[in-house]
Residue, then its C-alpha position, 0 to 999 in steps of 0.5 A: x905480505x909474503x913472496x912481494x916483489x918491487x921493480x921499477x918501469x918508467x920511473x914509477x914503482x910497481x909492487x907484484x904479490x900473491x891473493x890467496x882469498x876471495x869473497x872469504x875463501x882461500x884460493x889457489x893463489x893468482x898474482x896481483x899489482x900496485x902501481x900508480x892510477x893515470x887518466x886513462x884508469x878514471x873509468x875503473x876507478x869510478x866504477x869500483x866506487x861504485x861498486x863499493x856503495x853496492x856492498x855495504x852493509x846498512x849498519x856499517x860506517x865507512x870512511x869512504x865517499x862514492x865519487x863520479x868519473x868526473x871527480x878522478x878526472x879532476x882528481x887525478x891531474x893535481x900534480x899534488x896528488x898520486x893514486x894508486x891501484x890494486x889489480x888483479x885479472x886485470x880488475x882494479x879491486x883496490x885503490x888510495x891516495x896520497x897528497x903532498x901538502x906543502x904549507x898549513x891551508x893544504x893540509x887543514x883541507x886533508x886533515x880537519x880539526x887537527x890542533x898540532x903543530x905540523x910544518x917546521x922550516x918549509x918540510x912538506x908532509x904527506x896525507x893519505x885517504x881514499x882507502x877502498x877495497x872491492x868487498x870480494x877481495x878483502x881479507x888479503x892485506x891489501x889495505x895495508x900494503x897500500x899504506x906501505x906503498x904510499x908511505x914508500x912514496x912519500x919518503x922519495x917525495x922528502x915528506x917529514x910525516x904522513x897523516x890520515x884520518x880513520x873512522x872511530x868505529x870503523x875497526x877494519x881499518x884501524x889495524x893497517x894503519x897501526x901495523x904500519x907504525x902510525x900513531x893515534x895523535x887526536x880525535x874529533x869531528x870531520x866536519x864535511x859529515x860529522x862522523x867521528x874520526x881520529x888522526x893517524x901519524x906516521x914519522x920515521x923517528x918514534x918519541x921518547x916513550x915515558x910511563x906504563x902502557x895501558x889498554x884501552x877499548x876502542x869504543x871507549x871515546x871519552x877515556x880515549x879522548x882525555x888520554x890524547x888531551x893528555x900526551x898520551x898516543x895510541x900506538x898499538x891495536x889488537x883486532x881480537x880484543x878491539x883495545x888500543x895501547x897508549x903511551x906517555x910521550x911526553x911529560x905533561x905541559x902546564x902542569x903548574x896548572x891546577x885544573x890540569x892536575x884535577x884532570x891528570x888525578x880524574x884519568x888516573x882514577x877512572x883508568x885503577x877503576x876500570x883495570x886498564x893498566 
């Protein structure tokens, strides 16, 4: 976004910028704030989770849970963890989290069904969750810079990466997280709801691409899957078209394997049959 502007008060890193919609219209633009949340903001906080379930829409799947003053309390004294918030008019309209996580248990607990490796020599990593956004104040965004933000705070943490999980079907967050460089690594089931989510990574130094670029649709889960499966990662997604890129980042494993080279030919093909390429 435009016209942003970052300064520091007590140590900690307040971002100012301009909303120019609201409820879908364009507005004169009115400044608002990102800074980190305190116990003295858990009120507001439950209130706009609140206020968030009021305006969803019946058929819409949403990676957020509706959480009670009582959860942020708790929330928000783990040292571990850092929320930030959106204002504006003094209104708390947006907010996430970020966590440190410092050894495999920690980060299973953020990041379910995750088959990578994650940790090497001691490095910590980041995960962020919580993404929310008051419905009248979407369009602006301000999902994405607070990705931006966390990401800025993970690196003065001296995190290696950081991670989040996004709802499959939930396309309006897709796009903050590609934007921001993350990458597409794997896909599963959450198993505190069942819903199908995918992993989302953001490291300073991007891989070695190998081969072609192909576009897949978002909706196409099982494709999608074998590419994952198949050293490929999603790097790239265009909300008109709803298709994701994949790249090879790497050459296949246990390519001696004949099971493994039947898959690599099946993907080939149904990827010439369907013109993905």
């Amino acid at each position: 976004m435009d016209n942003m502007v970052k300064f520091t008060v007590n140590n900690q890193g307040f971002w100012s910028g301009l909303l120019t919609k609201k409820n879908g219209d364009e507005i004169k633009p009115s400044p608002f704030f990102i800074h980190p949340l305190s116990y003295m903001h858990v009120q507001e906080m439950a209130q706009l989770s609140k206020k968030i379930y009021q305006h969803l829409k019946e058929d819409e799947q949403c990676f957020i849970h509706k959480h009670s003053a009582d959860y942020y309390e708790k929330a928000v004294q783990n040292k571990n963890m850092t929320f930030i918030g959106v204002f504006h008019a003094g209104q708390l309209i947006a907010m996430s989290y970020l966590r440190v996580c410092a050894d495999q248990a920690s980060f299973q607990d953020e990041i379910p069904n995750f088959k990578h490796q994650s940790f090497f020599n001691g490095q910590k990593v980041a995960t962020l969750g919580g993404d929310c956004v008051h419905p009248m104040f979407r369009g602006n965004a301000l999902n994405q810079l607070m990705i931006e933000y966390r990401i800025e705070e993970a690196k003065k943490l001296q995190c290696s990466a950081v991670y989040s999980i996004i709802d499959r079907h939930n396309h309006w967050n897709m796009s903050p997280y590609f934007n921001n460089k993350f990458q597409m690594l794997s896909c599963g089931i959450d198993p505190s709801d069942g819903g199908e989510i995918a992993i989302m990574r953001y490291k300073e130094q991007q891989p070695q691409r190998i081969g072609k670029e192909i576009l897949i649709p978002s909706h196409h889960f099982s494709t999608i899957d074998t590419l994952l499966q198949n050293n490929f990662v999603g790097c790239e997604y265009n909300p008109k078209t709803k298709q994701i890129t994949f790249r090879r980042t790497a050459l296949p494993v246990h390519i001696k394997s004949h099971r493994h080279i039947r898959q690599i030919r099946r993907l080939h093909n149904q990827i010439k049959e369907h013109q993905y390429v």
